[in-house]
C-alpha positions as CSV (number, residue, x, y, z in Angstrom):
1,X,31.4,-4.2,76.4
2,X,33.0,-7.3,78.0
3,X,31.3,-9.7,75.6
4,X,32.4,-8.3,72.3
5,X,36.2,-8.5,73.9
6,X,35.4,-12.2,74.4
7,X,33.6,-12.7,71.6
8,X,30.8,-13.9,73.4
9,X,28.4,-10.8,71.8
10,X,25.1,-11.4,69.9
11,X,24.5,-9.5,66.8
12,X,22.5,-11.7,64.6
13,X,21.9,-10.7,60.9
14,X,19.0,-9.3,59.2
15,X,17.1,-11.6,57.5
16,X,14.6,-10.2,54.9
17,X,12.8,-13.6,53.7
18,X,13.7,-17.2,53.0
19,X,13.2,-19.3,49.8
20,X,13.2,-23.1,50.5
21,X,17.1,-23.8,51.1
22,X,18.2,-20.1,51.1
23,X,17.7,-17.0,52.9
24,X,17.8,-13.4,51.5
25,X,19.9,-11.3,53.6
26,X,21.3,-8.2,52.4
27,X,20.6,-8.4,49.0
28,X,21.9,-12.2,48.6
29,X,20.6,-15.7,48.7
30,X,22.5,-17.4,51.2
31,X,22.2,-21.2,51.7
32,X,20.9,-22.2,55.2
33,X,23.0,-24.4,57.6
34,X,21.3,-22.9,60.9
35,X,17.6,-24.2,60.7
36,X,16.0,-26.7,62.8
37,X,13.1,-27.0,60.2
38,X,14.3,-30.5,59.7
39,X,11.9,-32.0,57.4
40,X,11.3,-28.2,55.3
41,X,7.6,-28.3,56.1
42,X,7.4,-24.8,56.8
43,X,8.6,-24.1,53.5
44,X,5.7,-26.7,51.9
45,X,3.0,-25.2,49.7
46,X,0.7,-28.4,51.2
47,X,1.5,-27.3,54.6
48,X,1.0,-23.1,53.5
49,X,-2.6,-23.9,51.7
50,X,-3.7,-25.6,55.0
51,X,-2.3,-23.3,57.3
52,X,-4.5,-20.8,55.4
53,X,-7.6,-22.5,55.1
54,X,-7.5,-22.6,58.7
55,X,-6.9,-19.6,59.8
56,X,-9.8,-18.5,57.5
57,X,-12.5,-20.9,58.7
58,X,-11.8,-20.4,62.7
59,X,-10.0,-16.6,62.9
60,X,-6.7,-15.4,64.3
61,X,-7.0,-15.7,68.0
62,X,-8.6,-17.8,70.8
63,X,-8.9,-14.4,72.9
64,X,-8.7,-16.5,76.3
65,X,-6.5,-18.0,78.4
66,X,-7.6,-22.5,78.1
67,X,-9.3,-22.6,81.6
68,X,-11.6,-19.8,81.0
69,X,-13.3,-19.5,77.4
70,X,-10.2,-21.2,75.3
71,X,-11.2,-24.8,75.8
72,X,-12.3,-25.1,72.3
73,X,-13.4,-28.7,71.5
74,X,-10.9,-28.7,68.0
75,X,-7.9,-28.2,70.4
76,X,-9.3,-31.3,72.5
77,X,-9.3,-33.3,69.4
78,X,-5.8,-32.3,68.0
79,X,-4.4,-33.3,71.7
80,X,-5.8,-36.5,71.2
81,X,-4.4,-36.9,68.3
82,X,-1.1,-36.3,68.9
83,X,-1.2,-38.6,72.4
84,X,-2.5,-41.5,70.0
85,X,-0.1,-40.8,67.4
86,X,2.6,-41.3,70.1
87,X,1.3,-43.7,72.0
88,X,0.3,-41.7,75.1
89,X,-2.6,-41.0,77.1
90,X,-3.1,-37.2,77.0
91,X,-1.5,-34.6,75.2
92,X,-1.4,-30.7,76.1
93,X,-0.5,-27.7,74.1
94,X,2.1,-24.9,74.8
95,X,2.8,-21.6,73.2
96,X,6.3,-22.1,73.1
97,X,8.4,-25.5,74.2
98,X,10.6,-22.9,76.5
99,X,7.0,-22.7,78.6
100,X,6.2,-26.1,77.9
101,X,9.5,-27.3,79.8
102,X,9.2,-24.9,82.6
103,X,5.6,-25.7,83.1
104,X,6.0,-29.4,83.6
105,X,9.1,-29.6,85.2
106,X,8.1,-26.2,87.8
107,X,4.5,-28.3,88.5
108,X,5.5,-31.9,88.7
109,X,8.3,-31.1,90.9
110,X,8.0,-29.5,94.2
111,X,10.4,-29.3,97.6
112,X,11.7,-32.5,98.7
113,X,11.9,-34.3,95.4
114,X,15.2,-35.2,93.8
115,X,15.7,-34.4,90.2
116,X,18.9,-36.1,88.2
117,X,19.8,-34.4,84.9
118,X,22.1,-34.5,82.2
119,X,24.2,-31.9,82.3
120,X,23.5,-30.8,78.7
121,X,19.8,-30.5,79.0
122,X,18.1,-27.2,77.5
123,X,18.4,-24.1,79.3
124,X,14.1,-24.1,79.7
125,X,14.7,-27.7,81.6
126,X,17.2,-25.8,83.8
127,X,14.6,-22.7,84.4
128,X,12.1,-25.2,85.1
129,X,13.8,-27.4,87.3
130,X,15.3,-24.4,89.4
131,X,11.7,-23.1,89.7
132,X,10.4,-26.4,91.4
133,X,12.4,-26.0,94.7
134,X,13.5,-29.5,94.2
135,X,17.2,-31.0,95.1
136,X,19.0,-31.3,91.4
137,X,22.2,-33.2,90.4
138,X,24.1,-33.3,86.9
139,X,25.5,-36.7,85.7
140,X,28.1,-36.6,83.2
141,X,26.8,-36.0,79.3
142,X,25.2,-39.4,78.1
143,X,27.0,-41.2,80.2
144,X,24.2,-44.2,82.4
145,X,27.7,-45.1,84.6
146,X,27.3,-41.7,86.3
147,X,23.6,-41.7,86.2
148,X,23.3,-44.9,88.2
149,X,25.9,-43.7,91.0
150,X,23.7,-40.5,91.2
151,X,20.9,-43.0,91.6
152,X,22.6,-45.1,94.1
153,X,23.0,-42.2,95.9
154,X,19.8,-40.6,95.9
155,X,16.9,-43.6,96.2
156,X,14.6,-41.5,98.9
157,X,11.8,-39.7,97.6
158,X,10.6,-39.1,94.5
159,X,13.3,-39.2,91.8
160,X,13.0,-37.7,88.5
161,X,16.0,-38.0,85.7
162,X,15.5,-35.4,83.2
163,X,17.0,-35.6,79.4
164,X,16.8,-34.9,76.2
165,X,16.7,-37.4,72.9
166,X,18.5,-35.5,70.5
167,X,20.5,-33.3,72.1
168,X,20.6,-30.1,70.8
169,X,24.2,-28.6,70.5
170,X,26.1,-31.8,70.6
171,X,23.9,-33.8,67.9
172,X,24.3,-36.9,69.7
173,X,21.3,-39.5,70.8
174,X,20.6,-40.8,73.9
175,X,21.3,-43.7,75.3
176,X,17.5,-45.1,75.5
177,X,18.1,-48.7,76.0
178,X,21.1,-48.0,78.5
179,X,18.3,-45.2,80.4
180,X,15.6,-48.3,80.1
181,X,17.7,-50.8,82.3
182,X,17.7,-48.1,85.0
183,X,14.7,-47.3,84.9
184,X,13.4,-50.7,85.5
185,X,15.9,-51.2,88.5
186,X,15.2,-48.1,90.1
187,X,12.0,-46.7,89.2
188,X,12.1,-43.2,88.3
189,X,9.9,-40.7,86.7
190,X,11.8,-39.9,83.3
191,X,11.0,-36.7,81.9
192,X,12.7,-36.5,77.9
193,X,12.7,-33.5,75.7
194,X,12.1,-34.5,72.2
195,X,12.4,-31.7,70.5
196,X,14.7,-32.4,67.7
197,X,13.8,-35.7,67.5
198,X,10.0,-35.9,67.1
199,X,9.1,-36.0,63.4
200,X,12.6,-35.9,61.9
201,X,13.6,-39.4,63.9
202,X,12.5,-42.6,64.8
203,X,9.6,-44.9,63.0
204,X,7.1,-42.5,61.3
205,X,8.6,-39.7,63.3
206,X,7.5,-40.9,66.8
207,X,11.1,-39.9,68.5
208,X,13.9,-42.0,70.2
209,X,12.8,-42.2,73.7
210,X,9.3,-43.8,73.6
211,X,10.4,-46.7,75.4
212,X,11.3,-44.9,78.6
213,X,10.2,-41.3,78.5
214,X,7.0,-40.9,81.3
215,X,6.4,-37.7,80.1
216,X,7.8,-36.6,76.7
217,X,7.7,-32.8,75.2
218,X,7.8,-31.8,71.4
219,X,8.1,-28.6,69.8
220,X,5.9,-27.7,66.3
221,X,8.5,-25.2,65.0
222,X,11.3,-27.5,64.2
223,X,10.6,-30.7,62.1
224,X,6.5,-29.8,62.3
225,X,7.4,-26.7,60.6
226,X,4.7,-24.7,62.8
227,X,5.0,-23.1,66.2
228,X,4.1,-24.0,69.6
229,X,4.6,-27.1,71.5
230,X,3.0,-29.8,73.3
231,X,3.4,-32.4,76.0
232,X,2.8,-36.4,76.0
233,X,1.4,-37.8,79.7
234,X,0.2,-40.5,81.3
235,X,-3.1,-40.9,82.6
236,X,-4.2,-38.0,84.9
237,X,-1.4,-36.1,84.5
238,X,-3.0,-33.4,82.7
239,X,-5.6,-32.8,85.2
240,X,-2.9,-32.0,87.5
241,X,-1.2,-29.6,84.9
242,X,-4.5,-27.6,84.0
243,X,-4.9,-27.0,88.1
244,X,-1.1,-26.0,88.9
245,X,0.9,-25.1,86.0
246,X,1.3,-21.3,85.3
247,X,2.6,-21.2,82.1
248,X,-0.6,-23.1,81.4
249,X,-3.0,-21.0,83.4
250,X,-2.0,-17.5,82.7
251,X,-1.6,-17.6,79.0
252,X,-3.7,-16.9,76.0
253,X,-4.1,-20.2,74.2
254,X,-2.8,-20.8,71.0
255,X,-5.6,-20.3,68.5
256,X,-8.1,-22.6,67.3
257,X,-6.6,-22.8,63.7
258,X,-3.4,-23.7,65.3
259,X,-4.9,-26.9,66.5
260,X,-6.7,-27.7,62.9
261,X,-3.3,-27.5,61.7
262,X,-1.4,-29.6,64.0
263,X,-3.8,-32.2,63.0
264,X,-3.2,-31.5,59.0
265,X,0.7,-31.6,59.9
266,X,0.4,-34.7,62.0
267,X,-0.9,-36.9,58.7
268,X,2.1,-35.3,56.6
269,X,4.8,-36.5,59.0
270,X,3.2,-39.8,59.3
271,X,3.8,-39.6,55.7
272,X,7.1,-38.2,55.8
273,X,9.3,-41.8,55.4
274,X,11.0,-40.1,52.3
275,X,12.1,-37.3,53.7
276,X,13.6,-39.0,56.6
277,X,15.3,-41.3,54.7
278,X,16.9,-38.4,52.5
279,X,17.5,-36.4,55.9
280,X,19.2,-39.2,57.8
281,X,21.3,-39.5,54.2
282,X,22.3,-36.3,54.1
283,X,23.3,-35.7,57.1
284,X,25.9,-38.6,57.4
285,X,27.2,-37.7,53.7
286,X,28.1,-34.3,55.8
287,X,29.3,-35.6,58.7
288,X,31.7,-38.1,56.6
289,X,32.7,-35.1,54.5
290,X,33.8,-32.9,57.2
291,X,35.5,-36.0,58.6
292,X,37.6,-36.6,55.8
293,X,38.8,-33.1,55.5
294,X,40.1,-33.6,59.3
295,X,37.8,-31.5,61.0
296,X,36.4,-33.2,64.2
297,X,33.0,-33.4,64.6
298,X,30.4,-35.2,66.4
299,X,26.5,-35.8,65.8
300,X,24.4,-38.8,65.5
301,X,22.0,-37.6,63.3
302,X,20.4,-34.1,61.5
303,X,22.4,-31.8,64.0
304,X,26.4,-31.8,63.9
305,X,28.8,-29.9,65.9
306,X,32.2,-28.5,64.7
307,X,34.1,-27.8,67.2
308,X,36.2,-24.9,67.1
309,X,37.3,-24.2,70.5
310,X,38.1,-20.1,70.6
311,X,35.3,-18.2,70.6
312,X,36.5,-15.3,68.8
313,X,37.9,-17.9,66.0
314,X,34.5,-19.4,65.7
315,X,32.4,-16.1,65.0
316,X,35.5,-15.5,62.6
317,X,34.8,-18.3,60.7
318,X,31.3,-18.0,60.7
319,X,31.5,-14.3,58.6
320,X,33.7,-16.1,56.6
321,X,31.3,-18.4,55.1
322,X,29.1,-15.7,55.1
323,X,30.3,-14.1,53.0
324,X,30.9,-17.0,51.2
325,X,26.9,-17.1,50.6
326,X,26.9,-20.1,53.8
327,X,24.8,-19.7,56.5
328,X,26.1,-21.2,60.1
329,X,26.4,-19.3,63.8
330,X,28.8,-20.4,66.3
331,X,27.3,-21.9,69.6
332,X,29.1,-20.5,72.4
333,X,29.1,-19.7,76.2
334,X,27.1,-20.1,78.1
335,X,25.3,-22.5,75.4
336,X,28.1,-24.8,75.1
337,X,30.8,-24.8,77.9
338,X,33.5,-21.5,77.8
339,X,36.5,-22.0,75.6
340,X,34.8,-25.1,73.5
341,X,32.8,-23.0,71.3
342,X,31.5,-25.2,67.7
343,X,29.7,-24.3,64.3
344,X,26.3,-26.1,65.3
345,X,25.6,-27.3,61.3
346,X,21.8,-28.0,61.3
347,X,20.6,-30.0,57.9
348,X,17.6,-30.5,56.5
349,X,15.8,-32.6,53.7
350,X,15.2,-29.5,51.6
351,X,19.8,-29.5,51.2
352,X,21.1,-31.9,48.0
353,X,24.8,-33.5,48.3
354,X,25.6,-30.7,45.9
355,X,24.9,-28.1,48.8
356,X,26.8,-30.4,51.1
357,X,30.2,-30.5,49.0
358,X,30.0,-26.7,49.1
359,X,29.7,-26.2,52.4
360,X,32.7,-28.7,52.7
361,X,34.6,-26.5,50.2
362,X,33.6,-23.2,51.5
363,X,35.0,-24.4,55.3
364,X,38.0,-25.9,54.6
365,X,38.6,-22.6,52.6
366,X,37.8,-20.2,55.5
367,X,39.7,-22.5,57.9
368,X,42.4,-22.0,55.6
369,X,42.4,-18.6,56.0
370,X,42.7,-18.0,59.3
371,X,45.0,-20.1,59.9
């Protein structure tokens, strides 16, 4: 097979359970470096005894698709919650935030609109915008000096510019005051994916792009510990979605209990500060660690990227440190650009500095030994 030759083949490892930090796979505890459960909510007792009461008291499933008998009134009310909490007008709820992207961004943009999107965007933004029919154009990672020739270029119509906050592979954040200024001088319809960012960043969670993001979309299973997703609008915008959007209309909804949770989870992150503040902490003691021992890497804030470059040499390494009890997967093609393959090293709040120098130690011993 032409992807194991290139080391571009997926194999991922068995993993039995996982105990707060660490994951049991094959008969070992390994410590985690691949999770996006930022804050380690999914690993909280509070959040487990909740979970449990809820699914109790309402049952396991809604049974229905929303628009026919899965309207139920506590999924209304966790919706407004969440647009309240930050600081929009409507909320909806998504199985998944792969559906959630495609949904909006396949219903709000049709034939003849122009969307403008950085080039590192998710590969559901991608799906969803190539489902619209709409005219699409990359601008350069980050970068507002490309973005605004793509605008000067393409002023007719309706223009959208599609992003993310945190950005997923690369770590870094974007540019939200630079994407402001533009915003007010040309008038777009800015479309962020907050995924990584929503609970884990910003004041009491509430993201990085709040400022300019139109429509904004969160996932539960990263820093909400849950699963899911849901989607921030303006006024009237969720009319539009519960009439046109397929990923909305043809799906089961996700189960009452869900929603009762969502709300139980919302009041933990709004009192989350200290776990933030030891996230945020934690993650620069890595990134200066890394730093120091001369590897190059790049992140802004809980998600770092090592690059590596080879693919091949990357999925090396990665067995290295597994079997050094350090759990970390290579991002490759076509997730990150061919031949620039990087450890993506996700931390958490539940990881001390003590897990941190390993992981520094256990690297710079498997670089060392393919070298």
């Amino acid at each position: 097979m032409i992807q194991k030759t290139a080391g571009l083949y997926r194999d991922p490892p068995e993993v039995r359970t996982k105990e707060g930090k660490y994951l049991l796979m094959g008969g070992r505890r390994v410590l985690n470096f691949a999770s996006n459960d930022y804050l380690g909510l999914s690993v909280s007792e509070e959040l487990r005894q909740k979970a449990a009461y809820n699914f109790q008291r309402y049952g396991t499933s809604s049974s229905s698709s929303r628009l026919v008998s899965g309207n139920f009134s506590v999924i209304n009310e966790a919706e407004k919650a969440y647009a309240s909490y930050f600081g929009y007008h409507d909320a909806l709820f998504f199985p998944s935030g792969y559906q959630a992207n495609m949904g909006v961004l396949s219903t709000f943009l049709e034939q003849g609109d122009t969307v403008i999107f950085d080039k590192h965007i998710h590969a559901s933004s991608v799906k969803g915008m190539t489902m619209s029919g709409a005219d699409f154009y990359g601008y350069n990672h980050n970068s507002m000096s490309h973005l605004e020739k793509r605008l000067n270029t393409h002023r007719n119509g309706q223009v959208a510019v599609l992003s993310e906050s945190l950005f997923s592979m690369d770590g870094d954040i974007l540019d939200a005051g630079g994407l402001k200024e533009l915003k007010d001088r040309f008038g777009f319809l800015t479309i962020v994916d907050e995924a990584h960012a929503f609970g884990a960043a910003g004041s009491k969670g509430q993201g990085i792009a709040g400022d300019v993001a139109d429509i904004a979309v969160g996932t539960f299973g990263k820093a909400f510990g849950f699963f899911g997703a849901f989607v921030l609008l303006p006024k009237g915008f969720n009319e539009y979605l519960f009439n046109f959007s397929s990923p909305l209309i043809y799906t089961t909804t996700l189960p009452e209990a869900h929603a009762a949770t969502t709300i139980d989870i919302l009041r933990i992150i709004e009192r989350s500060d200290d776990r933030r503040k030891h996230l945020k902490g934690i993650s620069q003691c890595m990134k200066e660690g890394l730093q120091r021992e001369g590897f190059h890497v790049s992140g802004d804030a809980h998600i770092l990227a090592l690059m590596v470059g080879d693919e091949e040499k990357a999925v090396k390494l990665s067995r290295k440190l597994l079997e050094s009890d350090i759990f970390v997967l290579p991002a490759r093609y076509p997730t990150v650009p061919l031949s620039h393959a990087i450890l993506r090293i996700s931390i958490t709040a539940l990881l001390e500095e003590e897990d941190i120098r390993l992981f520094i130690s256990r690297i710079r011993e498997a670089m060392d030994g393919l070298a």
